[in-house]
N, C-alpha and C positions, 0 to 999 in steps of 0.2 A: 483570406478565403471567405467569402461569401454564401458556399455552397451550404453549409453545415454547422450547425449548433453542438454545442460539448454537455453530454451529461456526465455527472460522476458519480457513481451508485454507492452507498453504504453500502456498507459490507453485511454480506446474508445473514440465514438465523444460523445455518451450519457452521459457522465460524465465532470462535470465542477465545481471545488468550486471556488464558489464566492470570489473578490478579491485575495485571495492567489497566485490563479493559475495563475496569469496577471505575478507574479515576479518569478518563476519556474513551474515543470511539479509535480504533484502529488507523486513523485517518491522521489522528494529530500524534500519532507513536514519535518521538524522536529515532532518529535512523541517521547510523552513521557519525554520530556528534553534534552535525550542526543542521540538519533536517529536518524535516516533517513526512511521514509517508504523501500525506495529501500533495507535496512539492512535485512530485516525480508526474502523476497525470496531468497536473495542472500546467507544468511546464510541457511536457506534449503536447498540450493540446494550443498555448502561446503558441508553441514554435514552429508548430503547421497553420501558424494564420487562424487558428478559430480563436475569436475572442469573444463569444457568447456562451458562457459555460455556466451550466446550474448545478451547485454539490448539493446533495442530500445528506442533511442528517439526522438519526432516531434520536440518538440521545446522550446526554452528559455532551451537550455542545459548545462549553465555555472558552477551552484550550484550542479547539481551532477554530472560532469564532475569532477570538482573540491574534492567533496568530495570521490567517488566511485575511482579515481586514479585508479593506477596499479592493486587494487586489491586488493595486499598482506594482506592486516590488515582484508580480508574475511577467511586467512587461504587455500586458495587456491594453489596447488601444482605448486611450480616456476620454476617447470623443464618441465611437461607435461603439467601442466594447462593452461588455459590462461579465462581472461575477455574481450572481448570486446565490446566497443560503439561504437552500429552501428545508424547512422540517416536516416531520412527520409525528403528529398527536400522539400518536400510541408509543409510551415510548417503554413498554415493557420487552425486555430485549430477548427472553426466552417466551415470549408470545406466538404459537404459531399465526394469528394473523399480523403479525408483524414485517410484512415483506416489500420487495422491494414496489412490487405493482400497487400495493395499499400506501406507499409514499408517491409514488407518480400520482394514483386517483386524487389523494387530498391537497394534488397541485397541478389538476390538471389544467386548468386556465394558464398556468405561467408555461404549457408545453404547449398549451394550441396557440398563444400567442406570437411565439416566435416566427419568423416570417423566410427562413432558410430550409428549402426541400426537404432535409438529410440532415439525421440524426448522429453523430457519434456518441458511446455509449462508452465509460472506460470504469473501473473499479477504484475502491477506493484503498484495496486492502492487498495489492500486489506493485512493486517494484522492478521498472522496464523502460528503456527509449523507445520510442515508434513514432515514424512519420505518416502521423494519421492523414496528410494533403497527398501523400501519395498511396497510401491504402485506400480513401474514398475515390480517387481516381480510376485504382484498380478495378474495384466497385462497379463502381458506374459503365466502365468500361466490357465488362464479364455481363452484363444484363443483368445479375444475379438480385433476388429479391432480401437477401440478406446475407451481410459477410461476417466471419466469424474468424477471430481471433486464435488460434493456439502456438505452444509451444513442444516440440516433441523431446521427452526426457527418457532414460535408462533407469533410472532409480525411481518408477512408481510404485516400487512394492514395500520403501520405506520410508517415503516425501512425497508431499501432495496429497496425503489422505481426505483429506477434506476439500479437494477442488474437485471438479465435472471435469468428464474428458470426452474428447470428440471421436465417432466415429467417424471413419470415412472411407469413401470408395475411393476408386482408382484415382477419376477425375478432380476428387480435393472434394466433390460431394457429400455435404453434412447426413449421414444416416440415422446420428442420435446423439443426445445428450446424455452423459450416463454419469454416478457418480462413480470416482476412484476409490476401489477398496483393496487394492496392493495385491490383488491374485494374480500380475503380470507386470513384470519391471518396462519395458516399453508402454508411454501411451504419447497420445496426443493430450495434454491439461488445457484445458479450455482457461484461456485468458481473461475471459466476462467482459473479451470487449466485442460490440457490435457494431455495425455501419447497415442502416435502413432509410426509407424516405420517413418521412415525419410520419405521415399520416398511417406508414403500416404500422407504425411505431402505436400510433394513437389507438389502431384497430385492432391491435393485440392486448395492450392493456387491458380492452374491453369485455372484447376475448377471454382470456385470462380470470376477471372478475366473475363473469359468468359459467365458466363452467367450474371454479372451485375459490374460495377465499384462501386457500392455502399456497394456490399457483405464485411464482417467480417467473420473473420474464423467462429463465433459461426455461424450465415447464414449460412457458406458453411456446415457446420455441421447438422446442424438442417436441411439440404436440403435434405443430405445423409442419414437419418437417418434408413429411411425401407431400405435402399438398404444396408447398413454396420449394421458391430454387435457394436454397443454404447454403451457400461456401465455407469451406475452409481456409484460410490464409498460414504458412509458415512464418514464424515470428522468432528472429538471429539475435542471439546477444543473451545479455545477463536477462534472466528473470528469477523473482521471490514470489513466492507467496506467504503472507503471511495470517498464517491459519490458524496458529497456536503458537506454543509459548517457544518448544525449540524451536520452530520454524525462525521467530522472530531473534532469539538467541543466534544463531546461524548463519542467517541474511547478514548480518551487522559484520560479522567477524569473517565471513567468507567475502568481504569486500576490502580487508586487510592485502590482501593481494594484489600489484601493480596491475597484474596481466588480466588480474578475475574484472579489476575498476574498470581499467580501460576500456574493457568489453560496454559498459553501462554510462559512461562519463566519457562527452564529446566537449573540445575547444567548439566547435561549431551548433553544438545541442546544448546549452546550458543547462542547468537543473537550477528556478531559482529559488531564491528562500527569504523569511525575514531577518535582513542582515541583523547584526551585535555587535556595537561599537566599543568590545571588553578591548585588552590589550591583551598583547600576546603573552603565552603559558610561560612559564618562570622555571626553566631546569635546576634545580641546586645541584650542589657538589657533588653531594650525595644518590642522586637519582641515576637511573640505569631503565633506560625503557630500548625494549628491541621489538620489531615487527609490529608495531600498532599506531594505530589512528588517535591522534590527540586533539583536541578542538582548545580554541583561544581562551584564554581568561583563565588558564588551570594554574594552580602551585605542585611539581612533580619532587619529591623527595624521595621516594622509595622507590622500586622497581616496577615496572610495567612492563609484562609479554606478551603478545597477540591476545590484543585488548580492543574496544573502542572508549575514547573517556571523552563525557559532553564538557561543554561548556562552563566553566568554572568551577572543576571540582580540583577539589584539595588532596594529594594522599603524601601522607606523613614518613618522614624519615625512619627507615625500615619498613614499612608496609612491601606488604605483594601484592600484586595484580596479577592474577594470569587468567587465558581464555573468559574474559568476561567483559561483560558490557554496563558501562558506569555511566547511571545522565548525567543530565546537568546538574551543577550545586551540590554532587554528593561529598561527602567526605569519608576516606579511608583512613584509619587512625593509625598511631605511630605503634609498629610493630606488629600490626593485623595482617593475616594472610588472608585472601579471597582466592576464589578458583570456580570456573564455571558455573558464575552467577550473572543475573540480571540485576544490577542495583538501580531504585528505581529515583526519581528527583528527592533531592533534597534530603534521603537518608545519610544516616551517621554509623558506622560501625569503627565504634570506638571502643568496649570493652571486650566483646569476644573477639580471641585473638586469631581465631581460623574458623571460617565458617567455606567449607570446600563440600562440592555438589558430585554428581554423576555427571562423566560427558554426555551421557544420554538422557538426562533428567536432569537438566538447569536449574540451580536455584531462584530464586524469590525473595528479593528485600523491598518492602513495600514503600511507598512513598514515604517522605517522614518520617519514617521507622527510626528508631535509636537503639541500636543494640551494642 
C-alpha cells in the first residue's frame, strides 16, 4: 500500500500504570508471555501493506529500542519500507505540556517528508487486529475528512475509565470527543486511531499548538468537529486498553481463553515479535498447571492456574501460581503461594511464603525485587 504512512502515538498524559511504567513506556509491556504491546500496531499496520511507520517515544526508551530494532522481524519491506523511532525532548511524563502534538511539532520535518497522501494514526497503549488497507479504503471512499476508530462496550461504568468515547449521530457522525467517567455502562471508547490526509494531519497539529499548549490531537479533533466531516467506524473482535495497572492485569489473563484469543489471533493476521531461540519449558513430576499461557524456556515444578508465565521463569516444587501474570526470568520459590499479582522481570519471591492480592486491586512485585 502506497496510499498511507503509519503513525504510532505514545500513550497520553491521562494514562499511567502503576509501578510498571517507572521501568519502560506502555509500548514495550510484555503481554501475554512472549510480546510486546508495541507488537500488535505494528503488526497491523505490516499486514495492511503500510511499511512506513514512525513510533513515538517520550521516555525511558531502552526496552523498546532495543526490542522494536530495525524492524525486520515486523515483516516490513527492506527495500522501500522503513521504521523509525522518533523521540520527544521533554520527557517529564506528568508534564502537562507533554502531549502528543508537542511530539509531532519537535518531528515535524520527518511528517512533512513523507511523500504518501494519508495518515494512519494507531496507539501505542491498546491491543487489537484491524485491517487498516481496508478501513483507509472505507475512508476514502465515504469523502469523509476524518475517520475514527471505536469500539462499542457494556461495561463502561467499570473499564475504560481513562479512555475518550465517541459521540454519535444516527449516521456514525462524530459529535464529540468526551472522556469516559462510568456514569453509563454503554459507550462507544474511542480506539485513538485515526485515518486523515497528511496535510489536515499537518494543519491540525498547528491548529492545536495555537490555540492551547495543553491540546492533544483528540482536543484538536473534538474542537473541529462541526466544522469537518468525522466519522465513526465500528471496530469487531478482542480490544484492551491498557490504562492502568488492572487493566493491564486482565488483558493478559482474559486471553487465557481459546474462544476470547481467537477473537484477536489470526493464522492469516500474524502478530510478530522478536523471536527467542530458549528451548522449550521443562514440566517436572511434580508440576500441575491447568488453564494457563506458559511461554518457552520456563522450569514448572509447582502448580500453575489461570496464569500468564513469560519467558524463562522458574517456579519451584510446591509453589502456587494462581490468577497472576509472571514475566520473564521471574522466579517463584519452593513452597510460595502467589495470587492476583503482577510479578514483574527478573523478581524472586523466595522467602515470603504467600503474598495474595484483591481480585480488584492486583498486586505489585517490582522488577528485581527479592522478597
Amino acid at each position: 500500500m502506497y496510499k498511507a504512512f503509519g503513525i504510532i502515538n505514545s500513550s497520553g498524559k491521562h494514562i499511567w500504570v502503576e509501578g510498571m511504567q517507572t521501568y519502560r513506556p506502555i509500548s514495550a509491556f510484555s503481554f501475554l508471555g512472549r510480546y510486546r504491546v508495541i507488537d500488535f500496531p505494528i503488526s497491523n499496520l505490516s499486514n495492511s501493506g503500510i511499511d512506513r511507520i514512525q513510533v513515538y517515544i517520550r521516555r525511558m526508551p531502552r526496552s523498546l529500542v532495543e526490542h522494536v530494532g530495525t524492524g525486520r522481524h515486523y515483516n516490513i519491506n527492506s527495500k522501500r519500507g522503513k521504521l523509525q523511532l522518533l523521540f520527544s525532548e521533554d520527557s517529564t511524563e506528568h508534564s502537562l505540556y507533554n502531549t502528543d502534538i508537542e511530539s509531532y511539532l519537535e518531528n515535524l520535518e520527518c511528517i512533512e517528508t513523507m511523500r504518501h497522501p494519508y495518515v494512519v494514526i494507531a496507539p501505542s497503549y491498546m491491543v487489537y487486529s484491524q485491517d487498516f488497507g481496508e478501513l483507509l479504503n472505507q475512508h476514502i471512499e465515504s469523502e469523509a475528512d476524518i475517520t475514527l476508530l471505536y469500539h462499542s462496550v457494556d461495561n463502561a461504568k467499570e473499564s475504560f475509565l481513562n479512555c475518550n468515547f465517541l459521540n454519535l449521530n444516527r449516521q456514525k457522525g462524530v459529535l464529540s470527543i468526551e472522556r469516559n467517567q462510568g456514569s453509563v455502562k454503554n459507550r462507544n471508547i474511542f480506539m485513538d486511531t485515526y485515518i486523515m490526509k497528511k496535510e489536515l494531519f499537518l494543519e491540525l497539529i498547528r491548529k492545536a499548538k495555537s490555540l492551547s499548549s495543553m491540546y492533544t490531537l483528540s482536543d484538536i479533533v473534538n474542537a473541529v468537529c462541526e466544522d469537518l466531516d468525522v466519522r465513526g467506524v465500528s471496530h469487531r473482535g478482542y480490544f484492551a486498553s491498557l490504562t492502568d495497572f488492572k487493566s493491564y492485569h486482565d488483558a493478559n489473563l482474559s486471553l487465557i481463553d481459546f474462544k476470547t484469543a481467537t477473537s484477536l489471533f489470526d493464522n492469516n493476521w500474524p502478530i510478530y515479535t522478536r523471536t527467542n531461540d530458549s528451548c522449550p519449558t521443562k514440566y517436572f513430576e511434580s508440576s500441575n498447571v491447568k488453564n494457563s499461557v506458559i511461554s518457552n524456556g520456563c522450569l514448572i515444578e509447582g502448580t500453575v492456574e489461570n496464569s500468564v508465565i513469560g519467558r524463562g521463569c522458574i517456579i519451584k516444587e510446591g509453589a502456587v501460581v494462581k490468577n497472576s501474570v509472571v514475566l520473564p526470568t521471574a522466579v517463584i520459590g519452593k513452597n510460595v503461594t502467589i495470587e492476583n499479582l503482577v510479578v514483574d522481570k527478573h523478581a524472586q519471591i523466595v522467602h515470603a511464603k504467600e503474598v495474595i492480592a484483591d481480585p480488584q486491586h492486583p498486586g505489585y512485585i517490582k522488577r528485581g525485587d527479592i522478597m
